[in-house]
C-alpha positions as CSV (number, residue, x, y, z in Angstrom):
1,X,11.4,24.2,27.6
2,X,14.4,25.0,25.3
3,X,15.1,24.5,21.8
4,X,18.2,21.9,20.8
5,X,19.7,21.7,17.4
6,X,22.5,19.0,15.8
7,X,23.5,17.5,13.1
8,X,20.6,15.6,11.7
9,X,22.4,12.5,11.5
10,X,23.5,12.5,15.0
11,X,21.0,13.7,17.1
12,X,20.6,10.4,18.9
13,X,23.8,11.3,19.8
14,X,22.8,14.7,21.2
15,X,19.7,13.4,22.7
16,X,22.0,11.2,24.5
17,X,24.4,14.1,25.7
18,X,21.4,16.2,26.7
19,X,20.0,13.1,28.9
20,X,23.6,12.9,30.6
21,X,23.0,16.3,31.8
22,X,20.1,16.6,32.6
23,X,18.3,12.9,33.1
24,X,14.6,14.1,33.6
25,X,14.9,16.2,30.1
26,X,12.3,14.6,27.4
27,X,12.0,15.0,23.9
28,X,8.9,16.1,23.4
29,X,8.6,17.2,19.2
30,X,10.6,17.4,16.4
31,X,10.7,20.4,14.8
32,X,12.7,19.9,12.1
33,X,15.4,17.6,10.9
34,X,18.0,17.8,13.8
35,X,15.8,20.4,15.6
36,X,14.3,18.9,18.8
37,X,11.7,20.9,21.7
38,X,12.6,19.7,24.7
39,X,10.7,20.0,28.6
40,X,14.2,20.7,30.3
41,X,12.3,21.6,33.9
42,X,13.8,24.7,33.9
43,X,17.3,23.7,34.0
44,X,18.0,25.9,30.7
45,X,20.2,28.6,32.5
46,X,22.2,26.1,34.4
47,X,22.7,23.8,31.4
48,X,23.8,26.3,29.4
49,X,26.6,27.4,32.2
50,X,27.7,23.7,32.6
51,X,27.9,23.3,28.4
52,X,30.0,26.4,28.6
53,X,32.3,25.2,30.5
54,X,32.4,21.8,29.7
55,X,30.9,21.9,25.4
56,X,29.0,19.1,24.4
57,X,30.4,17.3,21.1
58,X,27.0,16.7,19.3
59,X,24.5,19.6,20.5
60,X,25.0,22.3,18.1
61,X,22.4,24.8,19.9
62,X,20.2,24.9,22.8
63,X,18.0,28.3,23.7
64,X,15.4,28.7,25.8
65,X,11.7,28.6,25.3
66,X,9.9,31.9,26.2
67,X,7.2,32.5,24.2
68,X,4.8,30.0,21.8
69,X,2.7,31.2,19.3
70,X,0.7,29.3,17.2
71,X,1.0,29.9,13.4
72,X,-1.0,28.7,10.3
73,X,1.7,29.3,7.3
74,X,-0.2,32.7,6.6
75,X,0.4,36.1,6.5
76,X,-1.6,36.9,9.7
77,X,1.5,34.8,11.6
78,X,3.8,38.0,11.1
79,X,1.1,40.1,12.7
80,X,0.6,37.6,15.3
81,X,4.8,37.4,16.0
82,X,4.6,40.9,15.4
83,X,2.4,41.6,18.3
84,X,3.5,38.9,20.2
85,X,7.7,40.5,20.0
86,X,6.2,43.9,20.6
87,X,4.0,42.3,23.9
88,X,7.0,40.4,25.3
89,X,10.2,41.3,24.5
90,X,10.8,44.9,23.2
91,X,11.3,46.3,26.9
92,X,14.0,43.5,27.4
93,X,16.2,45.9,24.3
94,X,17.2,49.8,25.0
95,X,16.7,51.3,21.3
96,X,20.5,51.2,21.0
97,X,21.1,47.6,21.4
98,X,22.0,45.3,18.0
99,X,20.3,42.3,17.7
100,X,19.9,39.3,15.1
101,X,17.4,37.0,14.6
102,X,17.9,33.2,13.4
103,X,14.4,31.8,11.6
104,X,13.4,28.7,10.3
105,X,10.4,27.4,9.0
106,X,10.0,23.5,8.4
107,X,6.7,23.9,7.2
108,X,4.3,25.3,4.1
109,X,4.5,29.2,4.5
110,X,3.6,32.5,2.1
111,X,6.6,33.9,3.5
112,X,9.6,33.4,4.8
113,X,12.6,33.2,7.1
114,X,13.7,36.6,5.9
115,X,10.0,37.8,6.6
116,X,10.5,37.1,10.2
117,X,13.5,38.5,10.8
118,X,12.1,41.6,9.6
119,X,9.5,41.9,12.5
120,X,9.7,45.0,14.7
């Protein structure tokens, strides 16, 4: 699965360029406006080669899908992504690396996007 953004008022647009490159990709939620989850069939890595070469015009973003995590707008979600970062992906990072971290939340929340970049 990946992640796609664009412009909200042409993501028909870059559903349409995503579909040119990879035809069996589906749409499967809207995140948010011009935010799109998409089952790619893990054809992330070589998609994101061909766009680099060749950009799309409409698809702002695309990243891959590694990890889900269901949240519920509450405080516990940090502690959840908190665990969740530790679990999966802190071994990926030596302690010297930089990093940022782009958040968004579409939805009712006691906290927010600054709150997630903050996990560590």
């Amino acid at each position: 699965m990946l992640i796609l953004t664009a412009d909200s008022g042409f993501i028909d647009f870059a559903r349409d360029e995503l579909k040119q490159a990879v035809p069996e990709a589906q749409v499967l939620a809207e995140i948010g406006p011009g935010v799109r989850l998409v089952e790619d069939n893990g054809r992330f890595f070589s998609l994101a080669q061909r766009w680099q070469t060749q950009p799309p015009i409409f698809v702002r973003h695309i990243c891959p899908v590694q990890e889900s995590v269901p949240i519920t707008g509450n405080s516990i979600d940090l502690t959840r992504l908190t665990q969740t970062v530790t679990r999966q992906f802190l071994d990926l990072f030596e302690p010297d690396w930089t990093f940022s971290v782009q958040s968004r939340i579409f939805a009712e929340a006691v906290y927010k996007p600054f709150d997630l970049s903050l996990i560590h």
